[in-house]
N, C-alpha and C positions, 0 to 999 in steps of 0.2 A: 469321742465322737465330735466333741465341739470343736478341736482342736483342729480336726479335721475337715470340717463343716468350712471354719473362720478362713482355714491355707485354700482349699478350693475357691472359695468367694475371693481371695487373695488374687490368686493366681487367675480366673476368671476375666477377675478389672482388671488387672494388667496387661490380660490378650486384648481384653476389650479396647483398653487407651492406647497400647501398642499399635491395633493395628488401624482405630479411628488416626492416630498421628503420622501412619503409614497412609493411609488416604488423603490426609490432608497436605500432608508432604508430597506424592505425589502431585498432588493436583496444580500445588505451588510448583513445581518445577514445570509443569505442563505450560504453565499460564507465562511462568518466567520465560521460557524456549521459545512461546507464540511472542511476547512482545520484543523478544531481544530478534528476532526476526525480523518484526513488523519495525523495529528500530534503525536495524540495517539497512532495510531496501529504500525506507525514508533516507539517509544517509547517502545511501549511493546515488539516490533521485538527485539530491541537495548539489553534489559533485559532479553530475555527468553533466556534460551538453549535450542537448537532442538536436541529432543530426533532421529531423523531422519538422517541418516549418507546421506553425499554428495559424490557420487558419479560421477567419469569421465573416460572416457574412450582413453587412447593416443598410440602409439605404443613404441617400446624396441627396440632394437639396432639391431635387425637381421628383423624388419619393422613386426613384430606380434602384432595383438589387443590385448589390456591387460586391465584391470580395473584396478583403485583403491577406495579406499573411503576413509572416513574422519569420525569421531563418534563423534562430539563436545560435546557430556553429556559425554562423559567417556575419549576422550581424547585417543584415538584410531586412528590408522593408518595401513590401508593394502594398498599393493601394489603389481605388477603388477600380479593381477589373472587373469587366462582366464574366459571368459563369464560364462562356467559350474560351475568353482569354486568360483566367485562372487555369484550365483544364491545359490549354498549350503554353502554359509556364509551368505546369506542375510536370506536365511530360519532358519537356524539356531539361528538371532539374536531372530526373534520373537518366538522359541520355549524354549526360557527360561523362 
């Protein structure tokens, strides 16, 4: 009976660390998948050029809103337009 007792207790831990190591294992690979992910599209961010100009808005010297932007695929730079003439620059990129 002890014999028996000891192999079941045996066999028991072994499910038990078995499948505590299968969760933990799992979880590692979960976490590995999300950052090799999350690695990638940083990656791909670092290598594209955004056809998309950056845009911000600050004030000039006598305290008026003014835009400017930024065009990183063409290397482009405006500066200080008012909101109306920002809006028919921005129209106009996409009308080419």
């Amino acid at each position: 009976m002890k014999a028996s007792l000891n192999y079941s207790l045996q066999n028991n831990n072994q499910l038990y660390w078995s499948s505590l190591t299968l969760e933990r294992l799992t979880a590692l690979q979960e976490s590995l998948k999300s950052g090799a992910q999350k690695l990638s599209k940083e990656l791909i961010s670092l290598f594209t050029v955004s056809t998309e100009p950056v845009l911000w808005k600050s004030t000039d010297s006598q305290s008026q809103e003014v835009w400017s932007a930024y065009e990183e695929s063409s290397g482009k730079r405006i500066q200080n337009l008012s909101e109306a003439d920002m809006r028919i620059w921005l129209e106009n990129r996409h009308n080419l």
